[in-house]
N, C-alpha and C positions, 0 to 999 in steps of 0.2 A: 394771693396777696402776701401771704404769712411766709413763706417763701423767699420772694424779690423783695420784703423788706427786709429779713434776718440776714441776707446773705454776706451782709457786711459785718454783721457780728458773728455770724458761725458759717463756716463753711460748707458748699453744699453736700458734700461727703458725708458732713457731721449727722447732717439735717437727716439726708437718707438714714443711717443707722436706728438718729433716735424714732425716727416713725417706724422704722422697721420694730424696733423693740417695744416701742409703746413709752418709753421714759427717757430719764435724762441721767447717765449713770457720770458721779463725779469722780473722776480718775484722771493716772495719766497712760496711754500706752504708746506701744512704739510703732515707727511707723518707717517707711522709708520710699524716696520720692526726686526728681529734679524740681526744683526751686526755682523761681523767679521772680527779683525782686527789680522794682523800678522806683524811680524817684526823678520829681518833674521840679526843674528848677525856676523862681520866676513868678511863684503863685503867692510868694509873703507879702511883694510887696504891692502885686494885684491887688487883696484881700485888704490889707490895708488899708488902700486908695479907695477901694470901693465902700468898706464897712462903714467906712466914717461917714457916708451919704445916707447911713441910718437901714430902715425897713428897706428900700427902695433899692441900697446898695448892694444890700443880703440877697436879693431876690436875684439880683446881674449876678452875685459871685455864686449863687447855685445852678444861674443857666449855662454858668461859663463849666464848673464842676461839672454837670450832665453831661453836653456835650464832649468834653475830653474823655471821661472816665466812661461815658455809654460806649464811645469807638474804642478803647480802650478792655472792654468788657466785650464786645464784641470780637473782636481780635485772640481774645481769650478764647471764647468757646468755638471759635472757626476751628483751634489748633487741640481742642477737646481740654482744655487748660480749667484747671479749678481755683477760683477767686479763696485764698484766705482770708487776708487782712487789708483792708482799706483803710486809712489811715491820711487824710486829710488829701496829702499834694502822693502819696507814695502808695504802691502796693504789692502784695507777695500773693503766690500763685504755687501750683503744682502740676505735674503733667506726670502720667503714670505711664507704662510699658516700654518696650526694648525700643520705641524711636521716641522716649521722653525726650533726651535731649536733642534731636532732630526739630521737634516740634514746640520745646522750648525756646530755643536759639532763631527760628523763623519766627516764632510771635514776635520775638524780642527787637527784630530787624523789621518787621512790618509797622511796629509801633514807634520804631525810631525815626521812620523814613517817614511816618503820617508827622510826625512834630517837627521833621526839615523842611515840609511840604506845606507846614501851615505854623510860620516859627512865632508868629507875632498874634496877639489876641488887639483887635479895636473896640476901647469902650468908652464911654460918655465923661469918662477920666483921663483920658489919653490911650497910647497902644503900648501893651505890655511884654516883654518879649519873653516866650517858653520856650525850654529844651529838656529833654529828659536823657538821664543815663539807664544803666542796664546790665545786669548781674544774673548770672546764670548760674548755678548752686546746685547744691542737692548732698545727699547720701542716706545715711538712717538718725531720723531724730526722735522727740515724742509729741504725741500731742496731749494736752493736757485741758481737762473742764473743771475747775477749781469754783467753790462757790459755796450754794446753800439753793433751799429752795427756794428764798425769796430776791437771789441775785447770781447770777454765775457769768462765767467768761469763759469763752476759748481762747488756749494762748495756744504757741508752737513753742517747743524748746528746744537744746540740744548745741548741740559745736556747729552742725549745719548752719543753723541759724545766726551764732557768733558771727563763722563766717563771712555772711554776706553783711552781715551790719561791720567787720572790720572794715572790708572790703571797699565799699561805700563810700567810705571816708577817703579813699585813696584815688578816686574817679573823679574827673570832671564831668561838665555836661556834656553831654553829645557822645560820651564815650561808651564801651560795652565790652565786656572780659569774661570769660566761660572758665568756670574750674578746673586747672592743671587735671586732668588723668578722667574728668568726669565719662566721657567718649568712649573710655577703658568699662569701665561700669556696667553692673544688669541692674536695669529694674524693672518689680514685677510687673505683669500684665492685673489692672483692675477695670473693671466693666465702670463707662461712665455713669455714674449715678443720676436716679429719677426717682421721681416722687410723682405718684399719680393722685388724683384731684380728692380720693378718700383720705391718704394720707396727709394733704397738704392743708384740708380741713383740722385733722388732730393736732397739725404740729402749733395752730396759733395757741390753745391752751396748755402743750408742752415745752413750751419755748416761752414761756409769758418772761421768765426771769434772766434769758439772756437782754430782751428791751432795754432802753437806756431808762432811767428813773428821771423824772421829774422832781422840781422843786419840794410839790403837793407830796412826794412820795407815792405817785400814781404813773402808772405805764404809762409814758408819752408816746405818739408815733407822728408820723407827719411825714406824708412823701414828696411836699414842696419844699420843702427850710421853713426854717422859721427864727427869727429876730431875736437871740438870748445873747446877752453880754455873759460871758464866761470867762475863765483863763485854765488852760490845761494844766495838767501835770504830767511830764513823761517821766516814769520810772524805769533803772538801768537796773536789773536785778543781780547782784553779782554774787559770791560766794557760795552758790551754789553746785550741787557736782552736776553739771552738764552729757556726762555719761551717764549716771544716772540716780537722775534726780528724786527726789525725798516727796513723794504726794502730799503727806501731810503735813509735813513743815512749811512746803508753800502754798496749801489750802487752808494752815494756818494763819501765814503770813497774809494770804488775799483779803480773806476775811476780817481779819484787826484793823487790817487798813479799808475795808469798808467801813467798819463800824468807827473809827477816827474821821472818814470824810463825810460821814452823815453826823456827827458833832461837831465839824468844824464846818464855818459858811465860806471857806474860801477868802480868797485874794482878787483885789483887784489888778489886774497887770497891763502894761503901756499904758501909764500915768502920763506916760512923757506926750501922748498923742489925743489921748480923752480929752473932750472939752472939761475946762474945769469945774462949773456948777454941776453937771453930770458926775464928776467923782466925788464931790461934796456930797451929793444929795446920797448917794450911796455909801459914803464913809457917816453918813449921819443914822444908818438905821441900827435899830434896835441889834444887832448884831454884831458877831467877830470880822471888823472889815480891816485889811491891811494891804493898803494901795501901795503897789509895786511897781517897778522898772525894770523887769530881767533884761531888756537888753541893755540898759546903761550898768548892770551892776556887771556884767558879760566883758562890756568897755574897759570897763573901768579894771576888772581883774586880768584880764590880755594886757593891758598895757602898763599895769604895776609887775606884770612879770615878767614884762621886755626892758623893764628900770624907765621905760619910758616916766612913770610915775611914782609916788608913792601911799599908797591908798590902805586902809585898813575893813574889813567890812563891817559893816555898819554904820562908819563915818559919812558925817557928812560933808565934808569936806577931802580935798586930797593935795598935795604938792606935786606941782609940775616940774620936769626937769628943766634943764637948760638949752637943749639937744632936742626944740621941737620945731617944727617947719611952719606956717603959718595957719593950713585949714589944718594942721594938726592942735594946733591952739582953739583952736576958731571950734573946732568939735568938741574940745575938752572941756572948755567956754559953755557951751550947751548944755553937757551933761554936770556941770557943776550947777547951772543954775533950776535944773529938775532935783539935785539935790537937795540945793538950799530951799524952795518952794517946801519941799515934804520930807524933810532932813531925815534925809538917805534917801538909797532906794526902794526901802520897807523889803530889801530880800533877807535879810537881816532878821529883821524884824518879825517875820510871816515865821523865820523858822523859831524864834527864840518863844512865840508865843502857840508853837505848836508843841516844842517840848516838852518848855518849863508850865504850861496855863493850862495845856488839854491833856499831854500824858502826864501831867503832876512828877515830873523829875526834877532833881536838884544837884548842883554841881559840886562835888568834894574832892579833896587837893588830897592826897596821899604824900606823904614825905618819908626818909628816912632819919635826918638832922631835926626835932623840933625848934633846935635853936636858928639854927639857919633858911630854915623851912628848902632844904634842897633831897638831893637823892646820894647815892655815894660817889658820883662824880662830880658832884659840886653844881647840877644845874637848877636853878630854883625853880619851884611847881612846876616839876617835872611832867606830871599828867594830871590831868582830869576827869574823875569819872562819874558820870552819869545816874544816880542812884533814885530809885525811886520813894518819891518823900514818904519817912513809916521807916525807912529802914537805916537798921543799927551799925553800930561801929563792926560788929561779928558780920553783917551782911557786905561790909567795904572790904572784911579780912578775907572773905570768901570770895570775891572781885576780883581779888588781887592774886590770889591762887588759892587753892585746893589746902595745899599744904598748911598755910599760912593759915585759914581759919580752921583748918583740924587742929593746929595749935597755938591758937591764940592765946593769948594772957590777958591781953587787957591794950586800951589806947590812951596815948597824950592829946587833948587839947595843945595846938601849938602855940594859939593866940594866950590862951589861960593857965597854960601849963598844969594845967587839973588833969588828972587821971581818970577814964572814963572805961566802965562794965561793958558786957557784953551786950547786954541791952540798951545802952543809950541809945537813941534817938538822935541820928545825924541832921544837920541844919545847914542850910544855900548858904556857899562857901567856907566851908570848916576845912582848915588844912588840922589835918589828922597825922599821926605816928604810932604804925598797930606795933605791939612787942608780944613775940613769939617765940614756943622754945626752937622755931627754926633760922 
């Protein structure tokens, strides 16, 4: 059981090791493999349609989930393919030795041809139509288990993996494209991995901390679904060296941002869609609640950068142009009135109070003119930067470069014109003026 339910959170390869070894070692190492990733078009607005019909509607979009993703899983281990990442409508895979990509490339066409074979889903909501694309990848990347003992993850990293998430974006449905020169490629021979019935007893106590955490802060499990109003977060991780990456920089970074979304209770998201006493009673509890619209604030930013509009974020309001067609009014019309109901979309909002309320930052204007409050090209508050409330004008010189607070002098209030120490205590928006002997 321990087993068929992790496999969505760690991979079965992973599973085998750590039962082989008896633990869970946090690291990243490299690895190299063909890839395959899929993405099933068609399921947003399924889920949608169906959630809003409550318990009743969760239970249809987990039978419909089994179903694709069982023949889908299936498909995988005919072609000896190992499941990574599951991930709602999409998922990535691996297939090891000299006919990886032989046996990569046939899963990927057997599963394409199962959803032209069966393109339409019929449910108690009407019939939904699905298609999937299909990306075939690989080279040497890493894998990585970042965490603690009270929480970890598998992630994959690497350019391989850039790769196919560029890639993606470039595909329609139905479509399916194999990596320029992959064909050219060795990769090694690995035994498929098993776990016998001893070790798959050890792994539910070694594994406790990849589980997903509950409300309670207790291991939840549940291999039917079950009925939780949520809103995701996908984080894009970028600035990192993709050749090769820093373990504890980003076992750093995993962990803060655990310990930020266990002090934060989340967002509400599709406001535009939730019944409204249902967001009330929710925006009413003892908690950080901040009901959202990410796809109207999605709208609304596409089309302020096609001039179609003029929009600012946080507004709750926006100016339409003059150059709009009529259901393009008729849509704009909509999403204005989700605005005005909850003035904005609270995405705005969800970030300014995870900043400025939970990391306790505060925003400070750097100038070089205090009279003008500009820089030396003449643009006024130039930049903004982020400083964490406690720290001093020497903390903003050091911000701003190395140099600058190795020799610092002293700073101008620009509002007061008062001259301010090294230790002052910077305050939510103070445009500042450090003077330096450089």
């Amino acid at each position: 059981m321990a087993e068929e339910v992790l496999l969505p959170q760690v991979p079965l390869h992973v599973l085998a090791r750590i039962a082989r070894e008896q633990m869970v070692t946090h690291e990243i190492t490299k690895t190299r493999s063909v890839l395959l990733y899929t993405d099933i078009s068609g399921f947003t607005p399924l889920t949608d349609a169906l959630t809003a019909a409550g318990k009743e509607g969760i239970e249809w979009v987990t039978q419909i989930l089994n179903d694709h993703f069982g023949r889908l899983s299936r498909i995988l281990a005919d072609y000896n393919g190992i499941l990574l990442k599951l991930g709602g409508d999409s998922l990535l895979a691996r297939f090891d030795g000299l006919d990886a990509v032989d046996r990569a490339t046939d899963a990927a066409w057997q599963m394409l041809d199962w959803f032209k074979e069966h393109p339409e889903v019929k449910t108690r909501r009407g019939e939904f139509a699905l298609s999937m694309k299909a990306i075939v990848g690989g080279g040497s990347y890493f894998e990585a288990i970042l965490g603690n003992e009270e929480k970890s993850d598998w992630f994959p990293l690497g350019e391989p993996i850039e790769e196919l998430a560029i890639a993606e974006k470039s595909l329609d449905p139905g479509e399916f494209i194999i990596k320029k020169g992959l064909r050219e490629e060795i990769f090694p021979e690995e035994a498929y991995p098993v776990i016998n019935d001893s070790e798959r007893e050890k792994l539910a106590g070694l594994t406790r901390a990849f589980l997903p955490v509950g409300k309670s802060e207790r291991l939840s499990l549940s291999s039917g679904g079950e009925y939780r109003v949520v809103a995701s977060i996908f984080l894009n991780i970028q600035g990192y060296d993709a050749a090769n990456p820093d373990f504890q920089a980003l076992n750093d970074f995993y962990t803060s941002l655990g310990k930020l979304l266990s002090s934060y209770h989340g967002t509400i998201n599709k406001v535009d869609i939730a019944p409204p006493e249902f967001v009330e009673k929710l925006a009413a509890l003892d908690e950080i609640v901040v009901p959202t619209s990410a796809a109207a604030e999605v709208a609304l930013r596409m089309a302020d950068k096609s001039g179609a509009i003029k929009y600012r974020p946080g507004d709750c309001d926006f100016e339409m142009g003059n150059d709009l067609s009529g259901p393009q009014k008729a849509g704009l019309e909509k999403i204005r009135s989700i605005l005005k109901a909850r003035d904005g979309t609270g995405v705005q909002e969800c970030i300014d109070r995870v900043v400025f309320d939970l990391l306790d930052y505060i925003p400070v204007f750097p100038v070089e003119d205090e009279g003008k409050w500009t820089d030396r090209n003449g643009v006024m508050l130039p930049d903004a930067y982020l400083m964490k409330k406690g720290s001093t004008t020497k903390d903003l010189a050091y911000m701003i470069h190395t140099d600058i607070g190795d020799s610092f002098l002293f700073a101008l209030d620009a509002r007061s014109k008062m001259r301010l120490g090294e230790k002052h205590e910077l305050s939510a928006g103070d445009v500042i003026k450090i003077a330096s002997t450089k």
